[in-house]
C-alpha positions as CSV (number, residue, x, y, z in Angstrom):
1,X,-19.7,17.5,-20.4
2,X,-19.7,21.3,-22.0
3,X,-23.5,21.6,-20.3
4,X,-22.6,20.1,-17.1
5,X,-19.5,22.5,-16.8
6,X,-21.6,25.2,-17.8
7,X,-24.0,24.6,-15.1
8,X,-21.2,23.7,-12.5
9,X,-23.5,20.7,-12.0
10,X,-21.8,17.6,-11.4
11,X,-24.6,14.8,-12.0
12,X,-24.5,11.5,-9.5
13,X,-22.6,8.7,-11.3
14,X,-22.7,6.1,-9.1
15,X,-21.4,4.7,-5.7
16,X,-17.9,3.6,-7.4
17,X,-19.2,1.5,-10.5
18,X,-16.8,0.9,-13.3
19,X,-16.4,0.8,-16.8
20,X,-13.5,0.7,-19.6
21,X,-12.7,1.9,-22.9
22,X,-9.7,0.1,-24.4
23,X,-8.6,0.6,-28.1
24,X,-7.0,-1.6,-30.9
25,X,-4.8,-0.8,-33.6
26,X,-6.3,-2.2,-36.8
27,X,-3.7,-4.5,-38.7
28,X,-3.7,-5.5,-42.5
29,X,-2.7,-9.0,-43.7
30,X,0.7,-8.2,-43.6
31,X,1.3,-6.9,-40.0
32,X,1.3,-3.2,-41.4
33,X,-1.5,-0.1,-40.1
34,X,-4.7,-0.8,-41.5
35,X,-5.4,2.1,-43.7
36,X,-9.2,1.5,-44.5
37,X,-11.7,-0.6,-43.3
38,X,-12.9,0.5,-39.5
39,X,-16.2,1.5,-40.2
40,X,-16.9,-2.1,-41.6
41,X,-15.5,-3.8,-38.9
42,X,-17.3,-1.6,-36.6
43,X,-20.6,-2.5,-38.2
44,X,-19.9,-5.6,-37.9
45,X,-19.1,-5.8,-34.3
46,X,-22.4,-3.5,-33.3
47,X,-24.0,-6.1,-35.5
48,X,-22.6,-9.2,-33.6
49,X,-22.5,-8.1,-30.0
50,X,-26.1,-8.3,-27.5
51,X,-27.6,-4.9,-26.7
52,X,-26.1,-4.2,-23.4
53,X,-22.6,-5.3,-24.1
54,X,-21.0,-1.9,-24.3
55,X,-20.4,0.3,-28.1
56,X,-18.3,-0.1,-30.4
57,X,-16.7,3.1,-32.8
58,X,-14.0,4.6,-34.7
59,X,-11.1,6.4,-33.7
60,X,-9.6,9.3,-34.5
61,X,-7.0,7.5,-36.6
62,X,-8.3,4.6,-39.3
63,X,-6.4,1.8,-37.7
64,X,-7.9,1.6,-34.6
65,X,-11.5,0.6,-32.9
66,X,-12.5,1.1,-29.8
67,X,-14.4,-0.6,-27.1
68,X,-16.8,0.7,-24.4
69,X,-18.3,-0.9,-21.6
70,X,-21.3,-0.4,-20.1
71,X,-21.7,0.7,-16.3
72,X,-20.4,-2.9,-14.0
73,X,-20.4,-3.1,-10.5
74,X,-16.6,-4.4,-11.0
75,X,-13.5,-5.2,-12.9
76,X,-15.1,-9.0,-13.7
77,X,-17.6,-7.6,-15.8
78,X,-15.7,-5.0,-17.5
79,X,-13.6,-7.9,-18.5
80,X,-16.7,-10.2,-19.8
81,X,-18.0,-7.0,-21.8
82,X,-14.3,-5.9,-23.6
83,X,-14.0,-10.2,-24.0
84,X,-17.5,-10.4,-25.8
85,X,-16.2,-7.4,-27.9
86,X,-12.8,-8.9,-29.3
87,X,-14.7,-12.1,-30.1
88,X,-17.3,-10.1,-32.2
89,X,-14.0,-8.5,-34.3
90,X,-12.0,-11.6,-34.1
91,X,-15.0,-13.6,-35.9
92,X,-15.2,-11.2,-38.6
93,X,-11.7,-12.2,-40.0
94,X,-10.2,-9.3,-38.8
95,X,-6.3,-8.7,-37.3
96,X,-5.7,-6.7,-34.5
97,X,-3.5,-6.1,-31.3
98,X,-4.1,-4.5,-27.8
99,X,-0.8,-2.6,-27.7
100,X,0.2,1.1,-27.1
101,X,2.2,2.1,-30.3
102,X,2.3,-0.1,-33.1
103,X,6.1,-1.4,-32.6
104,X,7.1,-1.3,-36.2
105,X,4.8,1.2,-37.5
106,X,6.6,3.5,-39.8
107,X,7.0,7.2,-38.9
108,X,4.0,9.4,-40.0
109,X,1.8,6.9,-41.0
110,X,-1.0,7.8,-39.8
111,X,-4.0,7.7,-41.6
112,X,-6.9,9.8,-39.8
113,X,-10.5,8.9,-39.7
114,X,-12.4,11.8,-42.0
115,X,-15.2,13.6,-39.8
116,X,-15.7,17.4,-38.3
117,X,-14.3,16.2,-35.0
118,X,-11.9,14.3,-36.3
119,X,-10.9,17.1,-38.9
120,X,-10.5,19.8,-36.0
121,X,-8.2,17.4,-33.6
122,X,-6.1,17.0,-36.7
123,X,-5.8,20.5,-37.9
124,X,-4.9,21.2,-34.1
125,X,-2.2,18.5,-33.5
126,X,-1.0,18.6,-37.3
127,X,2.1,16.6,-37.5
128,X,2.1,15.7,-33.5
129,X,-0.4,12.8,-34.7
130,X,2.8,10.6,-35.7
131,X,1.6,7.4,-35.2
132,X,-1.5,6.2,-33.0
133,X,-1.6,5.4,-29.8
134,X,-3.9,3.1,-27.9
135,X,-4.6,3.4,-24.2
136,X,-7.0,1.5,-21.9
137,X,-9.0,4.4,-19.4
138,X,-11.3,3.6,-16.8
139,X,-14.4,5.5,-15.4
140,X,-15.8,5.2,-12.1
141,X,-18.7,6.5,-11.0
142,X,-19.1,8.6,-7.8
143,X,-22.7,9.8,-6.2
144,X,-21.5,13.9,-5.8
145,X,-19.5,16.4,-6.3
146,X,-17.8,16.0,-2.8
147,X,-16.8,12.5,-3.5
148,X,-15.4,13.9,-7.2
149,X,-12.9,16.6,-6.1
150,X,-11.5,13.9,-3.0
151,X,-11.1,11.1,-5.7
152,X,-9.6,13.8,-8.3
153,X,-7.0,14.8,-6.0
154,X,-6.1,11.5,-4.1
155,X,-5.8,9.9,-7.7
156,X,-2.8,12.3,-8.6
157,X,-0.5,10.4,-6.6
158,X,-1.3,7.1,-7.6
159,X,-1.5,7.8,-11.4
160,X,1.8,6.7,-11.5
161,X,1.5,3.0,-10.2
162,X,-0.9,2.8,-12.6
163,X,1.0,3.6,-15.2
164,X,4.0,1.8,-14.4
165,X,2.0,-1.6,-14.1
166,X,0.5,-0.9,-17.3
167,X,3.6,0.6,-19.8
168,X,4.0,-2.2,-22.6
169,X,4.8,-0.1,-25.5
170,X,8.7,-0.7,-25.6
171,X,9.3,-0.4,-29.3
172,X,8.0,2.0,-32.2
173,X,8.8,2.5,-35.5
174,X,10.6,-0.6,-35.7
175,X,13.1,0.0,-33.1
176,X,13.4,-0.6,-28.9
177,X,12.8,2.8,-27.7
178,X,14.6,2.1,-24.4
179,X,11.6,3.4,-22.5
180,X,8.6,1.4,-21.2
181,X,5.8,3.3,-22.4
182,X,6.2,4.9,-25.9
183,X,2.5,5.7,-26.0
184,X,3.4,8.5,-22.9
185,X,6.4,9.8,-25.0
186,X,3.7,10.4,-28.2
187,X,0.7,11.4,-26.1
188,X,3.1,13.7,-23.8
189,X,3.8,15.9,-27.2
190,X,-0.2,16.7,-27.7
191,X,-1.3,19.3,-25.5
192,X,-3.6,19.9,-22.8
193,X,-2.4,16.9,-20.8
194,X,0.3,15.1,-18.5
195,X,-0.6,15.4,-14.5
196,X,-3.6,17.3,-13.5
197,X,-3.7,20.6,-11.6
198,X,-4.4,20.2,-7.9
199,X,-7.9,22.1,-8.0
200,X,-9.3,22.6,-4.3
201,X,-13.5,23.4,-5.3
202,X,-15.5,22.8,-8.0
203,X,-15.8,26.1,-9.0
204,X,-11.9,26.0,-9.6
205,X,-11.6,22.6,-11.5
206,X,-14.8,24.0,-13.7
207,X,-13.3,27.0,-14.6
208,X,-9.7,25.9,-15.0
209,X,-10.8,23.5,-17.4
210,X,-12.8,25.8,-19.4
211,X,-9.9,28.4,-19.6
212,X,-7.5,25.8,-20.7
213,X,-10.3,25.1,-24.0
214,X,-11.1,28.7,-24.2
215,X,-6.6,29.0,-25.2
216,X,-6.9,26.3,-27.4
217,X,-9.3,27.9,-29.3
218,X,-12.1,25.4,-28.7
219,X,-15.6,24.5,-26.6
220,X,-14.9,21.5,-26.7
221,X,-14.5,20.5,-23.0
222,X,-13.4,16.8,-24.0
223,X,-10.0,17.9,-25.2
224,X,-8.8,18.6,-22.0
225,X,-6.7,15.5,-21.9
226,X,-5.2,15.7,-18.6
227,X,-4.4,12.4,-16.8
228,X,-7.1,11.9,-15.3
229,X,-10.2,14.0,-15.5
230,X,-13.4,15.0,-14.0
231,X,-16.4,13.6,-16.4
232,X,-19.5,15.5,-15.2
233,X,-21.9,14.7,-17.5
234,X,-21.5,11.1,-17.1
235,X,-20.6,11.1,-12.9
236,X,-17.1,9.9,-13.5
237,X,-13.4,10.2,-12.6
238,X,-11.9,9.3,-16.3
239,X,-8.4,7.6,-15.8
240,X,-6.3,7.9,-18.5
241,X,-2.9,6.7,-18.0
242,X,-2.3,3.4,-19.2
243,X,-1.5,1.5,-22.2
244,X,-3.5,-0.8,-23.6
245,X,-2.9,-4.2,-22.2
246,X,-3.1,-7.5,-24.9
247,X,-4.0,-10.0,-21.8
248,X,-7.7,-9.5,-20.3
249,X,-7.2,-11.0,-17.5
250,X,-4.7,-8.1,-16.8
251,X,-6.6,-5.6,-18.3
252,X,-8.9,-6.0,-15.7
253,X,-6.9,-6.2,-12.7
254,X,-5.9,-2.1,-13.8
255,X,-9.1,-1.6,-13.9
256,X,-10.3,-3.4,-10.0
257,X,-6.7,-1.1,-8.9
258,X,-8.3,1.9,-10.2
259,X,-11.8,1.6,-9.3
260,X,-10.1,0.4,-5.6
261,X,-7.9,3.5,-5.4
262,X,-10.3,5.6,-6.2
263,X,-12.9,4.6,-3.3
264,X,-10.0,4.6,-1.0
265,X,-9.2,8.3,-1.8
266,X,-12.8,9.3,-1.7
267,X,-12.7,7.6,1.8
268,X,-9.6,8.6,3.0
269,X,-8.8,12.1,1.5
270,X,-5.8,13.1,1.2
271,X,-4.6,16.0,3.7
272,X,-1.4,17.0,1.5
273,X,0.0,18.0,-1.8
274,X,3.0,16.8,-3.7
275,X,4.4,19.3,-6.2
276,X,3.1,19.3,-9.7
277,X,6.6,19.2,-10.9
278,X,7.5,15.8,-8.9
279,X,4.1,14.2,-10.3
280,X,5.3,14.9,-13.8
281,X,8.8,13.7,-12.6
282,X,7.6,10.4,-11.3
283,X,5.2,10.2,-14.7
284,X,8.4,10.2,-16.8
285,X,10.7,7.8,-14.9
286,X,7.7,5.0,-14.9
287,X,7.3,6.0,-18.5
288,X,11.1,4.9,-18.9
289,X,11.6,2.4,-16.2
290,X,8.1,0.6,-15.3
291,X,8.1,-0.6,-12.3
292,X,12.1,-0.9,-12.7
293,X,12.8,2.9,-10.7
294,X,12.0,5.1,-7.8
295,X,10.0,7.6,-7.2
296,X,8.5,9.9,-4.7
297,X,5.9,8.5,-2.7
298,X,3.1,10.5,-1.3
299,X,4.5,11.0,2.0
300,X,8.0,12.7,0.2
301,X,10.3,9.5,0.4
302,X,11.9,8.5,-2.4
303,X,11.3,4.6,-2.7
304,X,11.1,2.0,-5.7
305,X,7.8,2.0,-7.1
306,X,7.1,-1.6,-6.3
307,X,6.5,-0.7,-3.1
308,X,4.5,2.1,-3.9
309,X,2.3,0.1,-6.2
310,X,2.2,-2.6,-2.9
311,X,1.0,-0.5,-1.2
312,X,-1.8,1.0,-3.5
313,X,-3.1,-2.2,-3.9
314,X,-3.5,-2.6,-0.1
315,X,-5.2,0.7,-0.3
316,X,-7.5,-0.7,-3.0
317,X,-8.0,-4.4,-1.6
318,X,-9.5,-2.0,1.8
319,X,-11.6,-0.3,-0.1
320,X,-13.4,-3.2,-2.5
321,X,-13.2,-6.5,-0.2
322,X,-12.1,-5.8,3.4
323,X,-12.6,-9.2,4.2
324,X,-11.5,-11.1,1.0
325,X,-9.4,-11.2,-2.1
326,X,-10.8,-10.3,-5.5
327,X,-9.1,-12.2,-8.7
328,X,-8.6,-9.5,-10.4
329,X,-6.6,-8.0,-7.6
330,X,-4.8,-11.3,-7.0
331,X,-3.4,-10.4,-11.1
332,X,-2.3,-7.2,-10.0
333,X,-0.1,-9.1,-7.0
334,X,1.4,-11.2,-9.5
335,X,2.4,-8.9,-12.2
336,X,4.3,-7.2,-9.4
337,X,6.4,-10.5,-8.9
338,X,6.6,-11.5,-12.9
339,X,8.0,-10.1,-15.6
340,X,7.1,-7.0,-16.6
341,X,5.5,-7.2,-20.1
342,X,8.3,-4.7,-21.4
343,X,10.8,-7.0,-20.3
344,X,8.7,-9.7,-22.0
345,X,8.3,-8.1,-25.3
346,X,11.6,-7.4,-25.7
347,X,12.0,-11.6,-25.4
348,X,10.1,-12.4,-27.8
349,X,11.3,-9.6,-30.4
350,X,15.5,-10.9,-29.3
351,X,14.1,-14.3,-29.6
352,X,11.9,-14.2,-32.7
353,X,12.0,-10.8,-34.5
354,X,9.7,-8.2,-35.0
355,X,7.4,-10.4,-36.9
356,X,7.4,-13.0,-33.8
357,X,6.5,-10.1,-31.4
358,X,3.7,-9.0,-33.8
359,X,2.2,-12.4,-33.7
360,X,2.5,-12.8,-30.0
361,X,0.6,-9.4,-29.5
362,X,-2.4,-10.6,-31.8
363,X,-2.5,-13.6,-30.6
364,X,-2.9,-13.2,-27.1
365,X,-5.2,-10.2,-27.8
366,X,-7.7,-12.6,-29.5
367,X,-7.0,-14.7,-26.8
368,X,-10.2,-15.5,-23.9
């Protein structure tokens, strides 16, 4: 990325191909952080997985591993790659959970993976890095620079549908937070992220971002965390917004929304600006309410974010089958009529305890 800015070159990526990175938190036998023991389990995975499948590594924090995909023409194959990927970890004998925040996790416990990277991010955030966070972010590719800066700035007003479709970290540190997302309420401490800047040119986006790395005291170009971000290098629009998600099947209906909203913003480009501040006012009451609140739609008009998110996912059934439905669309459509998976975690934890809600979130991610 640092070369690419530094060229203002933004290398072709693709007409609107995919791919996902989702991360797990690392359990021990008892339920608790895993405080050793990534590195093993991501040689294992490398080990068991066909070349092609995606890459597996560390995290910034021991209890987590993360999955990458490789480039897919859509969601389907994302979701065969990430499902070949948890096999491979859940064959070693390993325990893990596709969730945002741990939801018992202690506060502070936080053991950090040892490296010069790693070592920087953590004298930088110090005691911000409370407890990790998992998220699920998509890349799509896009062929030019042109295509980048209409996607970048269309996205900004969808962020939040996807983010309210995907909160599911109610609880942390043993407790119901009362929000839907407590992975936003961590993530929204660190710095260098929440809603990104409108940013008309490329010359503007290239050197806002490296001014905003240049005041943290870094060329590191990566942490620029904004929301979602431009990925030059690589020819992407990086999403970053949502949790991660225990179910596959709805893991990859985020990622069909986002790869469909995206082409629809490149294709239809948006010819007005909401505020920054109502962006980051929308971001917060999804982060609290899911899909259960209002917010301000693109247009100004305050409506409940169901029909926002209806309405996106019109947008983005245009864009990738005109003439058809795709499945992982058609999962979309129904977690806007079921239970939100807030709603459901907090069912299984009233009906069953922590320890219940713990099991349920293994379980199912383990589950094809």
């Amino acid at each position: 990325m640092s070369a690419a800015l530094a060229s203002e070159e933004f290398l072709p990526g693709g007409e609107f191909t995919v791919g996902a990175e989702e991360e797990l938190v690392l359990l021990d036998q008892a339920g608790g952080l895993l405080r050793s023991g990534a590195e093993e389990a991501v040689a294992s995975v490398r080990r068991a997985v066909p070349p092609g499948t995606g890459t597996v590594s560390v995290e910034l924090f021991a209890s987590q591993i993360e999955f990458a995909t490789g480039i897919c023409a859509g969601a389907d194959g994302v979701e065969e790659q990430l499902a070949t990927m948890r096999s491979a970890f859940f064959a070693t004998g390993g325990r893990a959970m596709a969730v945002g925040v741990h939801p018992a996790a202690p506060f502070g416990d936080a053991a950090l993976t040892a490296g010069p990277h790693y070592d920087q991010v953590a004298r930088d955030l110090a005691g911000l890095l409370r407890t990790p966070t998992s998220a699920l972010q998509v890349h799509v590719g896009l062929p030019d620079v042109a295509a980048a800066l209409a996607a970048y700035n269309g996205i900004r007003h969808r962020l939040v549908v996807l983010q309210a479709l995907a909160g599911a970290s109610p609880f942390w540190h043993g407790r119901d937070s009362g929000l839907a997302s407590t992975r936003w309420a961590v993530i929204s401490s660190y710095p260098r992220g929440g809603v990104p800047p409108h940013l008309a040119t490329w010359e503007e986006y290239a050197s806002r971002v490296r001014a905003t790395a240049a005041s943290a005291g870094t060329d590191d170009l990566n942490q620029v965390w904004w929301d979602a971000r431009l990925r030059p290098a690589l020819g992407t629009i990086e999403i970053r917004v949502m949790d991660a998600q225990p179910s596959l099947q709805v893991a990859a209906g985020l990622v069909a929304l986002a790869q469909g909203l995206v082409k629809h913003a490149v294709e239809h480009p948006r010819r007005c600006e909401l505020p920054h501040e109502v962006l980051g006012e929308n971001s917060f009451r999804v982060a609290r309410h899911g899909l259960e609140t209002t917010v301000v739609d693109v247009d100004g008009a305050t409506r409940p974010v169901r029909d926002v998110a209806l309405v996106a996912l019109r947008d983005a059934r245009s864009a990738l089958v005109p003439e058809g439905h795709d499945d992982a669309l058609e999962v979309v459509e129904k977690l806007l009529a079921d239970a939100t998976e807030p709603a459901r975690q907090r069912q299984v934890h009233e009906d069953r305890g922590m320890d219940g809600l713990l099991e349920d979130l293994v379980s199912r991610t383990c589950a094809r």
